[in-house]
Structure formats: structure tokens, C-alpha cells
C-alpha positions as CSV (number, residue, x, y, z in Angstrom):
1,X,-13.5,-25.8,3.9
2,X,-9.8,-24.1,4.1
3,X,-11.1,-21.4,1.9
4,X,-14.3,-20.6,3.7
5,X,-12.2,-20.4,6.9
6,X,-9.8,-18.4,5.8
7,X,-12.8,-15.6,4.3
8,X,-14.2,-15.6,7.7
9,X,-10.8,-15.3,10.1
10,X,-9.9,-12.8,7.5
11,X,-13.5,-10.6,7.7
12,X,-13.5,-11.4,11.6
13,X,-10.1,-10.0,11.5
14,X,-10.9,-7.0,9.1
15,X,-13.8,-6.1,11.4
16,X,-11.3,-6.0,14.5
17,X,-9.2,-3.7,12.9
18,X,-12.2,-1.3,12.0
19,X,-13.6,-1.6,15.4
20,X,-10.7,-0.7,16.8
21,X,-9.7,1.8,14.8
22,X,-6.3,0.9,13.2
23,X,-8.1,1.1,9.8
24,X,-8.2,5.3,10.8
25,X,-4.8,7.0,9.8
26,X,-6.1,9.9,12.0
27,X,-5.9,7.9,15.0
28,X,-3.0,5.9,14.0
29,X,-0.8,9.1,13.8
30,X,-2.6,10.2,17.1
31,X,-1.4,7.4,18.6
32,X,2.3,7.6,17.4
33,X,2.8,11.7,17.8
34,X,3.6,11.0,22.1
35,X,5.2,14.6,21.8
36,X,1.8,16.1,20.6
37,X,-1.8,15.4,21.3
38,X,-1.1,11.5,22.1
39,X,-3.9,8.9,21.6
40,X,-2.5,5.8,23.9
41,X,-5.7,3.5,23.1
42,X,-4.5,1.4,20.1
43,X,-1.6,0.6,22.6
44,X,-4.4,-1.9,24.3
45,X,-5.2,-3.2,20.6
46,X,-1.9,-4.1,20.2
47,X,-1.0,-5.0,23.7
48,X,-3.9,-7.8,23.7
49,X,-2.4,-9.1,20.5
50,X,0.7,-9.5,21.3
51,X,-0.5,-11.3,24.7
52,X,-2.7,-13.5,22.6
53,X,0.2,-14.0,20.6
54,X,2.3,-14.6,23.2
55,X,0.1,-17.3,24.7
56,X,-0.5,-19.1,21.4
57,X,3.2,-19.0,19.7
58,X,4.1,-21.8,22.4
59,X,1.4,-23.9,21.5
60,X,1.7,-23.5,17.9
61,X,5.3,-24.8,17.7
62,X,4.1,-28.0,19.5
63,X,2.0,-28.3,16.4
64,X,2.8,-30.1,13.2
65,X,-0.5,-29.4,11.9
66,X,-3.1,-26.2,11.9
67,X,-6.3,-26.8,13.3
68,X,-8.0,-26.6,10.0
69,X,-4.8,-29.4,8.9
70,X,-2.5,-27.4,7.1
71,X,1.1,-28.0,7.8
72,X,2.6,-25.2,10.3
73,X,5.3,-23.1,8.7
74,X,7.0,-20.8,11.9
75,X,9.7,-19.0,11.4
76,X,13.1,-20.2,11.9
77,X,15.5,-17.4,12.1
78,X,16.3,-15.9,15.6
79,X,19.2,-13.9,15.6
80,X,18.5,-9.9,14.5
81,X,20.2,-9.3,11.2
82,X,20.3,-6.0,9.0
83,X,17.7,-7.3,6.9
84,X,15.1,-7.3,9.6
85,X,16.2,-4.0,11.1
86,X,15.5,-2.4,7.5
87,X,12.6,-3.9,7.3
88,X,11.4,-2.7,10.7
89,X,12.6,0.8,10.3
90,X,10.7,0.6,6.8
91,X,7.7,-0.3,8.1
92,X,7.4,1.9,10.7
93,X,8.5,4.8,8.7
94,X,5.5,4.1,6.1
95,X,3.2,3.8,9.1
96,X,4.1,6.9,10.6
97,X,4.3,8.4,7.4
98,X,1.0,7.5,6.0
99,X,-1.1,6.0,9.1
100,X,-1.5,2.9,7.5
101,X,-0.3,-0.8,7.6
102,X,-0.9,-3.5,5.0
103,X,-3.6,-5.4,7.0
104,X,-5.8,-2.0,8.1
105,X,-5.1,-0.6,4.6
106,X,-6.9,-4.2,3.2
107,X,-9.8,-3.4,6.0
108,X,-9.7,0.8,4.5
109,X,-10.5,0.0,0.8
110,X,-13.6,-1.4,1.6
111,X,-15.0,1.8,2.9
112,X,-13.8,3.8,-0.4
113,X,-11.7,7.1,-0.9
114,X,-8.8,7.7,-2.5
115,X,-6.2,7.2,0.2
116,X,-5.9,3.7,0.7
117,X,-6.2,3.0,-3.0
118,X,-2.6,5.2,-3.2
119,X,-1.0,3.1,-0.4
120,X,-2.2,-0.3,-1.3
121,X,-0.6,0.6,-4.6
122,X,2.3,1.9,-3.2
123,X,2.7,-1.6,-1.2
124,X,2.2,-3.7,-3.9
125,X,4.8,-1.7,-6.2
126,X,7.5,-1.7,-3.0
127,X,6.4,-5.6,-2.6
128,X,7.0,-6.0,-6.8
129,X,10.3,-4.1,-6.6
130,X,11.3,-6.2,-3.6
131,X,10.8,-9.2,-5.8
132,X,12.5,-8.1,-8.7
133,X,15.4,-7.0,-6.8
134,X,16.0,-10.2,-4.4
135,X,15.3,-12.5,-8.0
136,X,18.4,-10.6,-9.7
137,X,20.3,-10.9,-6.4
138,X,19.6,-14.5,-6.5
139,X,20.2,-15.1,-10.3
140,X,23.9,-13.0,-9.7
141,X,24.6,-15.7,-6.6
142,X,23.7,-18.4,-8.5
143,X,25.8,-17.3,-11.6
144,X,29.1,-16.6,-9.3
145,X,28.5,-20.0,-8.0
């Protein structure tokens, strides 16, 4: 049952993102150029998210369990460290870069072309190197140790 829920959040959620348009780099850049030709309207996308989310996020942490029975893994961290300002400034340089994220990119490859085949590759290689860097970090650690 876990796995058929998850299919259909994840489609329900892929259509969202194509009927909203975050799946269109176009409109994506349009959105982030506020010095040119600015399109404000993913702004409501995004506002009505994080207002769902910021309804929901108190509830969830009352939660041991998902709904479907999962255990609830939230984050834990709440101090800003350099690690999460890199990672921000990352991702939003990609985005405005390339007009995609990983979720709408998932939602793009769907409808074919080249473009989204280039970034999802691009993500999973920076995701790979990612790993292979923060396993030789940790191997180094655990040898000074």
C-alpha cells in the first residue's frame, strides 16, 4: 500500500508542478529576472506551499508516525551553518542558471527533449560526487580518530 501511495502523491505532485508551470524553464527564469520582464505568478505556487507547509510542519512533529505508518524522520538541526548556506546558494544558482529544480526536472522528462535529460544528469553526477566526496571525508575522520 506504501508503494501505491507514494506513485500517486508523487504523479499528483508531478501534475501540480506541470500545471503550474515550474516544470517550464521559460517561466521559471521569467519569474526570477525581477530586473527584466518579471513573471510574479509562480510566487503564488510557492507562497501556497510554504503556507501549507507552514500549517502542517506543527502537526507533523506531534507525529510519531505518518499517516500511511511510517516512522517520521524531521529534521533536527536549527542553527544556519556554512553547509546549508552552500547548499542554498548552489541550488539557487543551478535554478537560475538552468530554470530547473530536481522535482520539476523529474515532472520535464516525461514530456521529452533534450534539456531535462542534460540536467537530470547533471544532478545525479553533482549528487554522485557529493557522495564520493563526504564518504572520503568520513573515511579521513574516522582514520584520524
Amino acid at each position: 500500500m506504501n508503494i501505491i501511495s507514494a506513485l500517486l502523491l508523487g504523479l499528483l505532485f508531478g501534475l501540480g508542478l506541470i500545471v503550474s508551470g515550474m516544470n517550464d524553464p521559460s517561466k521559471v527564469l521569467d519569474f526570477l529576472d525581477i530586473a527584466g520582464e518579471w513573471d510574479p505568478s509562480l510566487g503564488f505556487v510557492m507562497g501556497g506551499a510554504v503556507a501549507i507547509g507552514s500549517l502542517m510542519y506543527p502537526l507533523a512533529t506531534r507525529r510519531k508516525d505518518s499517516i500511511l505508518g511510517n516512522t517520521m524522520r524531521l529534521p533536527k538541526a536549527t542553527h544556519i551553518d556554512r553547509r546549508l548556506v552552500l547548499g542554498g546558494v548552489t541550488f539557487g544558482v543551478g535554478w537560475g542558471l538552468a530554470g530547473y529544480c530536481p522535482g520539476p526536472v523529474l515532472a520535464s522528462l516525461a514530456q521529452g527533449g533534450g534539456k531535462p535529460w542534460v540536467f537530470f544528469i547533471a544532478m545525479l553526477s553533482g549528487m554522485a560526487l557529493f557522495e564520493i566526496i563526504e564518504r572520503a571525508k568520513n573515511k579521513l575522520a574516522s582514520k584520524a580518530a
